[in-house]
C-alpha positions as CSV (number, residue, x, y, z in Angstrom):
1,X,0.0,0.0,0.0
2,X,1.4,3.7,-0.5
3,X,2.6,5.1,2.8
4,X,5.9,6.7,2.9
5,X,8.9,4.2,3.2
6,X,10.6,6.5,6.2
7,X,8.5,7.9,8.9
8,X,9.3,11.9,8.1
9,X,10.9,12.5,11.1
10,X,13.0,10.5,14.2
11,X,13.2,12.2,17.7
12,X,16.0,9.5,19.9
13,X,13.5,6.2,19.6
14,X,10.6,7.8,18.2
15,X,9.7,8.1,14.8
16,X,6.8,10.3,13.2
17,X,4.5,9.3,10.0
18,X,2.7,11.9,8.3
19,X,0.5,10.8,6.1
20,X,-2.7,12.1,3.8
21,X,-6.2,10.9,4.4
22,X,-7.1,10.6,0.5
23,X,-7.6,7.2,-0.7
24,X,-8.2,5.5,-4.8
25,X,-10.7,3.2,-4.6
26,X,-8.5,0.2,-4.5
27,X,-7.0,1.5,-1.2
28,X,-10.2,2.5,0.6
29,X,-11.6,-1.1,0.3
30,X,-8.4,-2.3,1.3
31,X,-8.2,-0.3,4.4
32,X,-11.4,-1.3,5.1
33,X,-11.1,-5.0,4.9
34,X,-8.4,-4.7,7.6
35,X,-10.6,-2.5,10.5
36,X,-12.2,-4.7,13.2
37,X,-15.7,-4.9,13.5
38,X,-16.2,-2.6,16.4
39,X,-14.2,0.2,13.5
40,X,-16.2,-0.5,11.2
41,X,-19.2,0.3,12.9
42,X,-17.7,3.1,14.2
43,X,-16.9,4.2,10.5
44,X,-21.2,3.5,9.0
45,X,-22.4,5.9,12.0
46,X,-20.9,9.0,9.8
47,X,-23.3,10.4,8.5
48,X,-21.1,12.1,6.2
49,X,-19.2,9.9,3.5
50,X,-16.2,12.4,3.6
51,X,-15.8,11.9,7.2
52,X,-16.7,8.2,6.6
53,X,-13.7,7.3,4.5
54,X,-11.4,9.8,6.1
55,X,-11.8,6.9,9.0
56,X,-11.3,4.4,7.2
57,X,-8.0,5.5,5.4
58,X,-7.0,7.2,8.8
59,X,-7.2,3.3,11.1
60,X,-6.1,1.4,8.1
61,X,-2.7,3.2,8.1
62,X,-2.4,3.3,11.8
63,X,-3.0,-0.6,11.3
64,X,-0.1,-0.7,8.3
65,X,1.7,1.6,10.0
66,X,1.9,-0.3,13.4
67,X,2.3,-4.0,11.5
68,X,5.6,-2.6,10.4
69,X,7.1,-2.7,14.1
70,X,4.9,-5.7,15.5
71,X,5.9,-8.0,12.0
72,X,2.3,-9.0,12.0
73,X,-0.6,-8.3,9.6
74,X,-2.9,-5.1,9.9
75,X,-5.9,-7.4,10.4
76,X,-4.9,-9.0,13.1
77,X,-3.3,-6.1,15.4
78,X,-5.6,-5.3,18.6
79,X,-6.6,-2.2,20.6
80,X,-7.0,-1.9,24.3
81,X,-8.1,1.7,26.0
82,X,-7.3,3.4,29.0
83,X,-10.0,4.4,31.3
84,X,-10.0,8.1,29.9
85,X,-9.7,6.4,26.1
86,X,-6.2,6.4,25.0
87,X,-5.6,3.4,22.9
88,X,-2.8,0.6,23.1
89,X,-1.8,-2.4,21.8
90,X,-2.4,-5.8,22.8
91,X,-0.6,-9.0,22.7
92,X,-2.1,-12.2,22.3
93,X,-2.4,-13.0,25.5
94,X,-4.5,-9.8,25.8
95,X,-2.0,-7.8,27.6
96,X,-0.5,-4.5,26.9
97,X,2.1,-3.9,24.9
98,X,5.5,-2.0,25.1
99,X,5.4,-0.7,21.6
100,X,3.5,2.5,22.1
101,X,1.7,4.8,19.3
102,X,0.0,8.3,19.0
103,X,-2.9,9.1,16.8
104,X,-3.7,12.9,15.9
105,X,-5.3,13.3,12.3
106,X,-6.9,17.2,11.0
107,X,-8.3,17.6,7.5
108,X,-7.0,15.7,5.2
109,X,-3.7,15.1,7.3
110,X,-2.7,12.6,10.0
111,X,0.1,12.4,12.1
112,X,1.2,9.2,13.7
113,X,4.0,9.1,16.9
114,X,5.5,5.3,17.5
115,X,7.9,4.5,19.9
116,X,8.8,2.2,23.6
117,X,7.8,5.4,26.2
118,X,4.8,7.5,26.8
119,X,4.0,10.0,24.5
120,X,1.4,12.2,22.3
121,X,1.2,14.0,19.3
122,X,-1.4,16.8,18.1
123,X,-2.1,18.2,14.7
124,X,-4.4,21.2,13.7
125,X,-5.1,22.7,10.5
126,X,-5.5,26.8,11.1
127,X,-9.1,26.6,11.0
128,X,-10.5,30.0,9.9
129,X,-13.7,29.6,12.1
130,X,-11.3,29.4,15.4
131,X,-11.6,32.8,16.6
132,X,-8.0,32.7,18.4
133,X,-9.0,35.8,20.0
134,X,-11.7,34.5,21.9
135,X,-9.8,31.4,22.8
136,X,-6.3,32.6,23.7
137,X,-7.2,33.5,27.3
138,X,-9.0,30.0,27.8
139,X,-6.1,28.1,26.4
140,X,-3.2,30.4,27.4
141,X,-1.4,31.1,30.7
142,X,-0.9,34.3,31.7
143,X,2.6,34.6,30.6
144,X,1.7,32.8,27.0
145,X,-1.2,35.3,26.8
146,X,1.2,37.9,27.5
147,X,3.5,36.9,25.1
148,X,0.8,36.3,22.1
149,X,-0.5,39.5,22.6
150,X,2.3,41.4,21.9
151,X,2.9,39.8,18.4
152,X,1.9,41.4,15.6
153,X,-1.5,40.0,14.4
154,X,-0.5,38.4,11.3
155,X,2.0,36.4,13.2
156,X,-0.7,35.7,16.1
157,X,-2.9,32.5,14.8
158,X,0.2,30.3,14.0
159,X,1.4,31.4,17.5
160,X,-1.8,30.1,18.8
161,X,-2.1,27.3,17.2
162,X,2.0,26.4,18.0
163,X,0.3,26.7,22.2
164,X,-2.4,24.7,21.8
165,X,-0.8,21.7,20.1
166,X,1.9,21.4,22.4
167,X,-0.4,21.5,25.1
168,X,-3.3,19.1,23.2
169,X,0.2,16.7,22.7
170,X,1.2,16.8,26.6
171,X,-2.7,16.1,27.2
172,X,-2.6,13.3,24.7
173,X,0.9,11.9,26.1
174,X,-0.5,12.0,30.0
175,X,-3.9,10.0,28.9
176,X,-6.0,12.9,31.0
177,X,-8.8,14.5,30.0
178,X,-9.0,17.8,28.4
179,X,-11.1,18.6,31.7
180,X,-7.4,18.9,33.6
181,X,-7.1,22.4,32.6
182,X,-4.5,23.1,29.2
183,X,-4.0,26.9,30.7
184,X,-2.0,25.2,33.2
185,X,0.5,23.6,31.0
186,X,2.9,26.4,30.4
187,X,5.5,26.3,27.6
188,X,8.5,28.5,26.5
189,X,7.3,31.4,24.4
190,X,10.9,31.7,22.6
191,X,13.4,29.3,21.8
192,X,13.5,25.4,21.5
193,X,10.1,24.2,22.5
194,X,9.9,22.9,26.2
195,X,7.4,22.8,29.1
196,X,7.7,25.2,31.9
197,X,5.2,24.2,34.6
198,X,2.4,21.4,34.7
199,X,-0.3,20.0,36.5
200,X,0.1,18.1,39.0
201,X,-0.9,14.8,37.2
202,X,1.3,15.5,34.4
203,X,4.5,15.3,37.0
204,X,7.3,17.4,36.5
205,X,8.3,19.6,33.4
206,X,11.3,17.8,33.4
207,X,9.9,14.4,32.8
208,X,8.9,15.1,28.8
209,X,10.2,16.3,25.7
210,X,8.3,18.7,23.6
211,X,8.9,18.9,20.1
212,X,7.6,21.5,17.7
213,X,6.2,19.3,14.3
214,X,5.9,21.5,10.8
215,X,3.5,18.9,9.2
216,X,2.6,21.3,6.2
217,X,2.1,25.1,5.4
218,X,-0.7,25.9,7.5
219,X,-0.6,23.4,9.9
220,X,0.9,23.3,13.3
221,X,1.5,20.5,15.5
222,X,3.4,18.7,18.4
223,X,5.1,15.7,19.8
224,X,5.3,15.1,23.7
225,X,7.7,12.3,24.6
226,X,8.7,10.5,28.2
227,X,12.2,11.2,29.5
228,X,13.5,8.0,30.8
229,X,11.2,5.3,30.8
230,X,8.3,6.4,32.0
């Protein structure tokens, strides 16, 4: 099937697929043939066919994808969830895996994070009916806010959406719900990308990487890694 033969990027033992959620024919009934049954009902409640085979393609890479590290076929791979929802893989014994994997897709685009720790990614496409204005103080801590709002305003919306993918990433990476509050994940505002201060159930800055992804023009998005083994 046509994915890219190199994930696009490699951060220490993780590596990064970027792929596009347009599909031949051919393709979409292939990826379909490989989804579980549980996907694809998930996949006929769409009530939009757009949306409906954006699904489709988007879970039958992550199964091509992820049959590249486990040496298995896509059909066969398993999912397990965490209580807040964040997938897994499963052995088959039914246990948990160590290979770990992140799934953030937006438009036409998805972004997939593989690797042996903890870790989330996040993608956005610069949605012209998010009003970053109205969201920047929801989203923002007080020293991000501060900082966004002295940018000049054609340089403000891929600021914003640079914030809320690294924190959307941490969030992902953590397996908490978006309920824990993103305004308290604070991030550098200049520099390499890094994390500042958390929530307490996100443990210490210093426990994660944070990575900056350029996935296309347009398009903003982030990868939170483990330090360590965590």
């Amino acid at each position: 099937m046509p994915v890219e033969r190199k994930p696009f990027s490699t951060f220490e033992d993780v590596d990064v697929w970027y792929e596009t959620l347009q599909a031949g024919e051919a393709e979409y009934r292939q990826y379909g043939r490989w989804l579980s049954e549980q996907e694809r009902q998930t996949a006929q409640r769409f009530v939009r066919e757009l949306h409906r085979r954006r699904y489709v393609v988007c879970h039958g890479k992550v199964r091509l994808l992820l049959s590249r590290y486990l040496e298995n076929s896509p059909e066969v791979i398993r999912f397990g969830r965490q209580a807040l929802g964040k997938p897994y893989l499963l052995d088959n014994n039914g246990e948990p895996q160590t290979l770990r994997f992140n799934l953030s897709h937006s438009g036409e685009r998805m972004v997939l994070a593989v690797g042996r720790r903890e870790l989330g990614v996040d993608v956005e496409v610069w949605d012209p009916r998010h009003d970053p204005e109205s969201l920047a103080g929801e989203i923002l801590a007080p020293e991000e806010l501060a900082h966004w709002q002295r940018l000049p305003p054609d340089r403000r919306r891929e600021a914003f959406y640079r914030f809320w993918t690294r924190k959307e990433s941490l969030v992902k990476a953590v397996g908490a719900g978006i309920g824990m509050g993103v305004a308290g994940v604070i991030t550098t505002t200049v520099g390499a990308a890094g994390f500042l201060a958390l929530p307490e159930p996100c443990g210490l800055a210093s426990d994660w990487h944070l990575l900056d992804l350029e996935p296309d023009s347009e398009m903003s998005g982030a990868l939170t890694i483990a330090c360590g083994k965590r």
